[in-house]
C-alpha positions in Angstrom: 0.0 0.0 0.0 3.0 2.3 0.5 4.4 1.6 -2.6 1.6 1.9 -4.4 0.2 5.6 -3.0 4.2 7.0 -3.1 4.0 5.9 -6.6 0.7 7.6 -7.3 1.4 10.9 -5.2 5.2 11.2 -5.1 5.0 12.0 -1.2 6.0 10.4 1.9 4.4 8.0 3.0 3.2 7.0 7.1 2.1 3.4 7.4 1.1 1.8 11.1 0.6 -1.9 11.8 -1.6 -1.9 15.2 -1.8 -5.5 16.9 -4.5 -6.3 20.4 -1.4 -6.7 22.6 2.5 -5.6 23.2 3.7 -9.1 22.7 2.3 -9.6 19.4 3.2 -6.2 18.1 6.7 -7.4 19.0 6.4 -10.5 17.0 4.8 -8.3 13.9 7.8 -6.6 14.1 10.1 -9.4 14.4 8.1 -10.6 11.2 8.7 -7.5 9.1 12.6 -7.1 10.0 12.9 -10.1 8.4 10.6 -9.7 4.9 11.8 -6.3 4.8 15.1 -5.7 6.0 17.0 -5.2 2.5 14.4 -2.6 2.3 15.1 -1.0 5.6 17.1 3.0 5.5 16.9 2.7 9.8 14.9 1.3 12.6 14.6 2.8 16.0 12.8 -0.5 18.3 12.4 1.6 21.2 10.0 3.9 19.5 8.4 0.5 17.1 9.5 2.5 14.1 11.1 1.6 10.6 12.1 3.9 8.1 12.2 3.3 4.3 13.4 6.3 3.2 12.0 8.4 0.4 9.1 5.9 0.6 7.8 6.4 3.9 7.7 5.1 7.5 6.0 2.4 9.1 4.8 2.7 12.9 4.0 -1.0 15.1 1.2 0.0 17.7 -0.7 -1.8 20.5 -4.8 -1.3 20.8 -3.9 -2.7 24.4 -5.1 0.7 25.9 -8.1 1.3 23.6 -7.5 4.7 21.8 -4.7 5.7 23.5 -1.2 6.5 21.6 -3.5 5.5 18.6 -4.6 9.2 17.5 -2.6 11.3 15.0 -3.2 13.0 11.9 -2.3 12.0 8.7 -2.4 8.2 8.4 -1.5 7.3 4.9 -2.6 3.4 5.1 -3.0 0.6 8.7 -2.8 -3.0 8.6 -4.5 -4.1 12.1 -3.5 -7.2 13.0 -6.0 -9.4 15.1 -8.8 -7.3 14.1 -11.3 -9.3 16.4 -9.5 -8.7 19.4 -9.0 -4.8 18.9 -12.0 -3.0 20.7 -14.3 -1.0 18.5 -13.3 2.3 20.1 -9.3 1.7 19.0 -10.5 1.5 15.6 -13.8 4.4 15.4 -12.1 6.7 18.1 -8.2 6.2 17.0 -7.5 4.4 13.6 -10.4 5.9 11.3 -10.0 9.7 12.3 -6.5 9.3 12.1 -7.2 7.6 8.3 -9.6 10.2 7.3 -7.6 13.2 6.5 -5.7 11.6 4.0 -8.1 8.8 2.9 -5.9 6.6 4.1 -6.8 2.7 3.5 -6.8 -0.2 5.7 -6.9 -3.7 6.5 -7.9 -6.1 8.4 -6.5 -9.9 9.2 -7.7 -11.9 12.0 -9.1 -15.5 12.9 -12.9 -14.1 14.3 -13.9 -14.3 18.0 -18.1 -13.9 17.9 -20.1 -11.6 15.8 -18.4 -8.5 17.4 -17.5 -5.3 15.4 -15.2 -7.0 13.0 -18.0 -9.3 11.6 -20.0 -5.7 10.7 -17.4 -5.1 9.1 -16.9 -8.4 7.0 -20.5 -8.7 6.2 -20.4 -5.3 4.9 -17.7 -6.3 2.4 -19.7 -8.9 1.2 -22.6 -6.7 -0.1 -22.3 -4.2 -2.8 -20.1 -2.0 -1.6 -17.3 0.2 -3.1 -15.5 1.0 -0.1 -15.4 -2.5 1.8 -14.3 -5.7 0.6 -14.4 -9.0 2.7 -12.9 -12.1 2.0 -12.7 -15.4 3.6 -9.7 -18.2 3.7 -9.7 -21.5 6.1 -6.2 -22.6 6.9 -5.9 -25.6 4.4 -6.4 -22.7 1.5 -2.6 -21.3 2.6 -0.4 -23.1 -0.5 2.5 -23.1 2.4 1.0 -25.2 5.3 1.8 -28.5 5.3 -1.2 -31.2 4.7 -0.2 -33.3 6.9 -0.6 -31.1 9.9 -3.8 -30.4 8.3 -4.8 -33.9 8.3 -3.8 -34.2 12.3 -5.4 -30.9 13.3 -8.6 -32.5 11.6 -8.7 -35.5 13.8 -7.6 -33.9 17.0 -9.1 -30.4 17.1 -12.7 -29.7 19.4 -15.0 -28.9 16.6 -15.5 -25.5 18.1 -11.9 -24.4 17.7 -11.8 -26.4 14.4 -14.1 -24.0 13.3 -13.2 -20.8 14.7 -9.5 -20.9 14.5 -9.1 -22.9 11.3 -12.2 -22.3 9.0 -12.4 -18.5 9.8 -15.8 -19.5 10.6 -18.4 -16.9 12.8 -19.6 -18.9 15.4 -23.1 -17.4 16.8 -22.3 -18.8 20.6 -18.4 -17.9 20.9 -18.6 -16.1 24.4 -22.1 -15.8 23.9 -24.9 -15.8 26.7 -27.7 -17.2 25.7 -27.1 -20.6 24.0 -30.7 -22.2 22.6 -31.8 -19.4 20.9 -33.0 -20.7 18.0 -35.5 -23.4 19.8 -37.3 -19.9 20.9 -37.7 -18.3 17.9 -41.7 -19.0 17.3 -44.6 -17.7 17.4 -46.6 -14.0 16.0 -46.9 -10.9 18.1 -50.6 -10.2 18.2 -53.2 -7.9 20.0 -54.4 -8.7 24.1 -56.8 -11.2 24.8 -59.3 -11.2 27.8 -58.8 -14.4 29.4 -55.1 -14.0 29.1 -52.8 -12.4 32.2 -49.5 -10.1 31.0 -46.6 -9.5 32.4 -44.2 -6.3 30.8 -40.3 -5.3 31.1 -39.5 -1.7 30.9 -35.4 -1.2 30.5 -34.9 3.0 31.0 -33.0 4.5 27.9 -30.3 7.0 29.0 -28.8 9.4 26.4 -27.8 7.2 23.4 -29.4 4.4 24.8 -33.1 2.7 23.8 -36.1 2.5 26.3 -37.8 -0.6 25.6 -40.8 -2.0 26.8 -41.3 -5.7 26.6 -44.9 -8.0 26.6 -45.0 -11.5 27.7 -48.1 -13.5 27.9 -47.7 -15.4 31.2 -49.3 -18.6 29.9 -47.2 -19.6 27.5 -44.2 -17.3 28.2 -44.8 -15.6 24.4 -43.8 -12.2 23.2 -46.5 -10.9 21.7 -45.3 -6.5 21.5 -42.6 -4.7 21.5 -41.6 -1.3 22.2 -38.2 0.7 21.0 -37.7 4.1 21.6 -35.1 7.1 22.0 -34.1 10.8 22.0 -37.8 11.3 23.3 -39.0 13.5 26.1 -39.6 11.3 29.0 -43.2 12.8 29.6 -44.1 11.1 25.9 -42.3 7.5 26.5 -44.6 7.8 30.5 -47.4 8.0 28.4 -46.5 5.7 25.6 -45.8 3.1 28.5 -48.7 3.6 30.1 -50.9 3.2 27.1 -49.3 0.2 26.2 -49.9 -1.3 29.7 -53.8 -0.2 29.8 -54.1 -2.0 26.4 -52.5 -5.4 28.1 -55.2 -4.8 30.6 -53.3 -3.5 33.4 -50.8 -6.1 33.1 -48.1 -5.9 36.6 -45.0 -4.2 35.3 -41.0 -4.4 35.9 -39.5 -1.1 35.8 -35.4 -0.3 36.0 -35.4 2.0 38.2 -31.8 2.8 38.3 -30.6 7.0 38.2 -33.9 8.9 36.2 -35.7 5.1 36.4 -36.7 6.0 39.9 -39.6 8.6 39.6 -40.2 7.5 36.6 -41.5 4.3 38.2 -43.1 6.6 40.9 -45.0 8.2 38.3 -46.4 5.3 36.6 -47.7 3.5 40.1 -49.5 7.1 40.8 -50.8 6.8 37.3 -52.5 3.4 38.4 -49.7 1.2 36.9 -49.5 -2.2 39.1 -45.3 -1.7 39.1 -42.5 -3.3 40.7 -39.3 -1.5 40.2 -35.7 -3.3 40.1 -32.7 -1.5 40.4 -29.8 -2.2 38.9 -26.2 -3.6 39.8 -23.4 -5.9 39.0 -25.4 -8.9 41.3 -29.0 -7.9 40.4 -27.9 -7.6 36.6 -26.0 -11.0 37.1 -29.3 -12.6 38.6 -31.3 -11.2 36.2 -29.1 -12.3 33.6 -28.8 -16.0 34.8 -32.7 -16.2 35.3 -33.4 -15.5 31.2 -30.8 -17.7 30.2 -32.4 -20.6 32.1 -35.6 -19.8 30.2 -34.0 -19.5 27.0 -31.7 -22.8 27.2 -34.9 -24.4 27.8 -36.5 -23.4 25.3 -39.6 -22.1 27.3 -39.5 -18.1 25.9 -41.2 -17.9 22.2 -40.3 -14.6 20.6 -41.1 -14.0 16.9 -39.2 -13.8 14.0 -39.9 -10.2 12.5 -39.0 -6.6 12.0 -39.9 -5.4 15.6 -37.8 -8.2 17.5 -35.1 -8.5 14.6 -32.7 -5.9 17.3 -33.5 -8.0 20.6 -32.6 -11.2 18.2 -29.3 -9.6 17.5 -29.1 -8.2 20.9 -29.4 -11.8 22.7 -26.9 -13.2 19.3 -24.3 -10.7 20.8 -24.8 -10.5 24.5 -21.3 -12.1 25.7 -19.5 -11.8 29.3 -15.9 -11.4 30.5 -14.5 -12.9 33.5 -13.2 -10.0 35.9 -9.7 -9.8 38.3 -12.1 -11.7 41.3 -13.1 -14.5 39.4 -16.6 -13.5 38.9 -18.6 -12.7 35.8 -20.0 -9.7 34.5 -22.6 -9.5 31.6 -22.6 -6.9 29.3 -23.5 -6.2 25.6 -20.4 -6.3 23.4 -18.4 -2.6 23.1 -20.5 -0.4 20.9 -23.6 -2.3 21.0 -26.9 -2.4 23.4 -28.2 -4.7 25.2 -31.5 -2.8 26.3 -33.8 -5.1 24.6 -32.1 -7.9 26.4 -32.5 -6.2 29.8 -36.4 -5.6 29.0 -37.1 -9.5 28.3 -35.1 -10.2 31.4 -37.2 -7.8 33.3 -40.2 -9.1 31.8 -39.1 -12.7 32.6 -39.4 -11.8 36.5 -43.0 -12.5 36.5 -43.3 -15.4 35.2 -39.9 -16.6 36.3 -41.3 -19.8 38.9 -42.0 -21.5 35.1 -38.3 -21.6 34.5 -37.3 -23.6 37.8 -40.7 -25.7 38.8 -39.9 -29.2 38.2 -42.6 -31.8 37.9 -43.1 -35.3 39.6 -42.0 -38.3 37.0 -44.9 -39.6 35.5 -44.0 -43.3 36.9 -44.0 -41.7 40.4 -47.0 -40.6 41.7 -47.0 -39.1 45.2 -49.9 -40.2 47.7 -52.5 -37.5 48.4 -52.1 -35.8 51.5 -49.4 -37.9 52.8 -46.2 -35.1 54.4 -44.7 -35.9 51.1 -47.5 -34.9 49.1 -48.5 -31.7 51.8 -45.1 -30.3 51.5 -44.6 -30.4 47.8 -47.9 -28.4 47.5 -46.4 -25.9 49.7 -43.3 -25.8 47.9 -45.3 -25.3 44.9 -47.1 -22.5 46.4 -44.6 -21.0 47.2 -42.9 -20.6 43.4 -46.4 -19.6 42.3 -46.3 -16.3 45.4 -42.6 -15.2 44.6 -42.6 -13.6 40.9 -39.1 -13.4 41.7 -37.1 -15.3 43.9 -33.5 -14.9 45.2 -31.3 -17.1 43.9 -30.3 -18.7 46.8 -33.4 -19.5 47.6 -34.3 -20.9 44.3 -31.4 -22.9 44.6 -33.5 -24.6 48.0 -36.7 -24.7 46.2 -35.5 -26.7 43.5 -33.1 -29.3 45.5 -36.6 -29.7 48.0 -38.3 -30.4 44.1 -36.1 -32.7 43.3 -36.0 -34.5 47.0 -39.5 -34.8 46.9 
């Protein structure tokens, strides 16, 4: 790419190769002082910088920090190495402006890791479109790697890394949440019936972020509406919300009611709203979290396949989790992304959540009436039927006295 643009402009050129990590920008620069050291006028390792003269310079540096060190005017061309594992905001907040005066060009190798920002980017080449190209290439495809290798990797490699790390394939679940989602893809949103109870999830937008209002029918656990809004004045979405719950007869409501969520919740219970409100932090978001992805690996929440649900699809697709310094894990939507739609069906879940964890007796086992057995299941029973939402803990308890019984 240097070559090419000194050749067409006659001017100096500034080339950067940016890599995830330190250790790997040393080892791209290892690479390129061999490939190009008859090339070479001087290199200064300290400052990860190789001169070529008349031709141009090229600059090795780590997305390790996000955006920092990575902003500078004037970038004639980047080759980002690792793509996947560079965070969105290295590339949109560092690379790109830094590309733009110029027009610089770019590209990107890597092995994927999910459907993060780097697939947008892929999929995008693979439409029409002038500015992005995409292509694809297992390992086998590379004329230099040895079949025999290729032969042992096949019989010895877990099908998921076979995938992943050899056949530059996407995989939907890599670090993913929510692992059965296609078994809950059914079903047709549709207008309230009478005989039917409702249960709705409200997740609070703040500044760029979506308020979204999700409708469950409790009998069968069935999304049946949708809501999406932003940039609109909180007195509007209050009465959009509260519309939306009259016309699902009143059904009892889940509201975050973290920061601005707080009054807003108060305002809907004085409007007549039956609410609960559920505030928000790295536990409650962690049970929340844990409680949908029960219901969702079992197959037992139906949400339709159409326009209005196509972002909470993708939302779910997306939803991913890192493990943090204490050992614990935090849920998140991937950098860049949202995950309010998620939040919403999770909040909506919390009413109908006992469906997720009641077990029933085994059909060859039948427990004598009103025997203490048969008395304290009922209780236990009960009891998942009162609590809309139960501590985890406790559910935990509930479910090991189930399975005793």
């Amino acid at each position: 790419m240097m070559l090419r643009r000194y050749d067409a402009t006659g001017l100096r050129q500034r080339c950067w190769v940016v890599s995830p990590t330190f250790p790997l920008v040393r080892e791209d620069w290892l690479i390129a002082e061999e490939i190009l050291k008859s090339a070479i006028v001087s290199k200064h390792q300290t400052e990860m910088k190789m001169d070529f003269g008349k031709i141009g310079f090229l600059e090795f540096k780590s997305a390790e920090r996000d955006d920092e060190g990575l902003r500078g005017a004037g970038l004639d061309c980047c080759v980002v190495d690792e793509a996947s594992r560079v965070s969105r905001k290295a590339w949109e907040q560092g690379i790109r402006p830094a590309l733009a005066d110029k027009q610089g060009r770019a590209v990107f190798i890597s092995t994927p890791k999910g459907k993060n920002w780097f697939y947008d980017l892929y999929r995008m080449g693979q439409e029409e479109n002038a500015q992005i190209k995409s292509w694809q290439y297992p390992t086998h495809t590379n004329p230099y790697f040895p079949p025999e290798e290729w032969e042992v990797i096949l019989k010895t490699t877990p099908e998921l890394i076979l995938k992943q790390e050899y056949l530059a394939d996407f995989l939907d679940d890599e670090a993913s949440v929510f692992k059965n989602i296609h078994s809950c893809i059914r079903g047709t949103l549709c207008e309230p019936k009478v005989n039917e109870e409702y249960t709705i999830g409200v997740d609070l937008g703040r500044a760029e972020d979506f308020t979204v209002a999700v409708v469950l029918r409790n009998s069968d656990c069935q999304l049946v509406q949708i809501y999406r809004q932003n940039k609109v004045d909180w007195s509007l979405q209050k009465q959009q919300i509260l519309a939306l719950t009259k016309k699902y007869y009143n059904s009892l409501v889940y509201v975050d009611s973290t920061g601005i969520g707080d009054p807003i919740e108060e305002d809907l219970r004085k409007s007549g709203v039956k609410t609960r409100n559920y505030h928000f932090t790295n536990q409650s978001k962690y049970e929340l979290v844990e409680q949908l992805m029960v219901g969702i690996e079992q197959g037992l929440i139906g949400i339709p396949d159409c326009v209005e649900t196509k972002f909470l699809i993708e939302e779910l697709k997306a939803f991913t989790y890192d493990t943090l310094p204490t050992g614990r894990l935090r849920y998140s939507a991937p950098e860049g992304l949202h995950d309010d739609g998620v939040m919403a069906l999770g909040l909506a879940t919390m009413g109908i959540s006992y469906r997720f964890y009641k077990s029933k007796p085994s059909a060859e086992i039948e427990i004598p009436r009103n025997t203490p057995a048969w008395l304290e299941r009922q209780a236990l029973d009960r009891e998942l039927e009162r609590n809309s939402h139960l501590p985890r803990r406790f559910r935990k308890f509930v479910n090991q006295q189930l399975a005793f019984s």
